[in-house]
N, C-alpha and C positions, 0 to 999 in steps of 0.2 A: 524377491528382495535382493537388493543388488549387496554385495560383499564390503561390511561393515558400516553399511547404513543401520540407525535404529531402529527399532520394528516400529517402535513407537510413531516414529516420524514417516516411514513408509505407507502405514495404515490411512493419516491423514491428508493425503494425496493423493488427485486422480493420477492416475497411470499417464505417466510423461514417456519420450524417446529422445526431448531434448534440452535445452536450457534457450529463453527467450531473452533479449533485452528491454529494459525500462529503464525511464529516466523517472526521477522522484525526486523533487523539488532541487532539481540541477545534478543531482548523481545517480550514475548508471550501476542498475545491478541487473543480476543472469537469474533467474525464476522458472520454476517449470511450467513447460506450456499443458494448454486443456486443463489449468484449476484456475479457481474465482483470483482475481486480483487480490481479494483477503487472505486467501491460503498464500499466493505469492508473499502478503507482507507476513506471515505467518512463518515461510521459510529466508526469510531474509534475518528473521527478529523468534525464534523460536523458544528463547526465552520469556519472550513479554506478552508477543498478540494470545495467546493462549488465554493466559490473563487479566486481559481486556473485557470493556463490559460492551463484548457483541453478542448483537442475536443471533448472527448469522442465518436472518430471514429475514430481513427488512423491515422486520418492524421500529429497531431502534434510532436508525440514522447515525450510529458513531462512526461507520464507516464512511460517508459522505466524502469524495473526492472532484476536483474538477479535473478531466484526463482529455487528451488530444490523441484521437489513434493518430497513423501514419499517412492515412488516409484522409484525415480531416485538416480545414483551415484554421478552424477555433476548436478551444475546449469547451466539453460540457458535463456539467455535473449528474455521477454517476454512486450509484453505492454499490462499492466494493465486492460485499459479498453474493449480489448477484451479475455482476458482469466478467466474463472468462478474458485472464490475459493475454494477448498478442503480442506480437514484435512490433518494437518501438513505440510503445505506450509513452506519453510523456503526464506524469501528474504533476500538477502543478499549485496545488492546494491539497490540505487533507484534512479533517473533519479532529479537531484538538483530544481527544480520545487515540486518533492514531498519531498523532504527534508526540503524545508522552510515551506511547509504546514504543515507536521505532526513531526517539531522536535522539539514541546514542549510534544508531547506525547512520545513521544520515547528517552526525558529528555536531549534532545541539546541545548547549548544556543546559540550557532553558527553552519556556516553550514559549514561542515568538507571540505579538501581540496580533490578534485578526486584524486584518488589512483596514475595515473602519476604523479601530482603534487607533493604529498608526497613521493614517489621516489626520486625525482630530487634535494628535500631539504636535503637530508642525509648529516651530517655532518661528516667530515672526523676524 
């Protein structure tokens, strides 16, 4: 355990050696590499995701994201809790479950309306 880190928060983390980059719906943050993209928002929001209603085994879907490796030309939608983050992840959507958890860090004060929604509202 590295010198005043929590034990707490060490325990829930695979074994990292560095900090990756992600983007999440247009802001960049540093996340340890080799854990699930849900541990990433987990260490971004250590307050909330803990609190969240994931299974963290796919059965639920609250993790549900659309993500673009660095590698790819389009996003595709993926659930969090089982796919490991890379460098230069870009999310581009995330599943309204992770939106109320991590949208004081990603500087929301409300939770935005699904892209149908907002559609439907266009005014003439």
């Amino acid at each position: 355990m590295a010198e005043g880190e929590a034990p707490l928060m060490s325990e829930v983390f695979r074994p990292y050696e560095k900090l990756v980059e992600v983007t999440i719906l247009g802001k960049t943050f540093l996340v340890p590499e080799r854990n699930s993209l849900l541990r990433a928002f987990q260490f971004i929001s250590p307050e909330t995701i803990p609190y969240g209603r994931f299974c963290w085994n796919q059965e639920c879907q609250y993790c549900k994201v659309n993500c673009r490796l660095s590698d790819d030309d389009q996003s595709r939608p993926i659930l969090s809790c089982k796919f490991i983050v890379s460098e230069g992840m870009e999310i581009s959507e995330l599943a309204p479950e992770l939106v109320g958890c991590l949208r004081t860090k990603l500087g929301q004060t409300e939770t935005p309306a699904p892209a149908e929604v907002q559609a439907e509202v266009k005014t003439p």
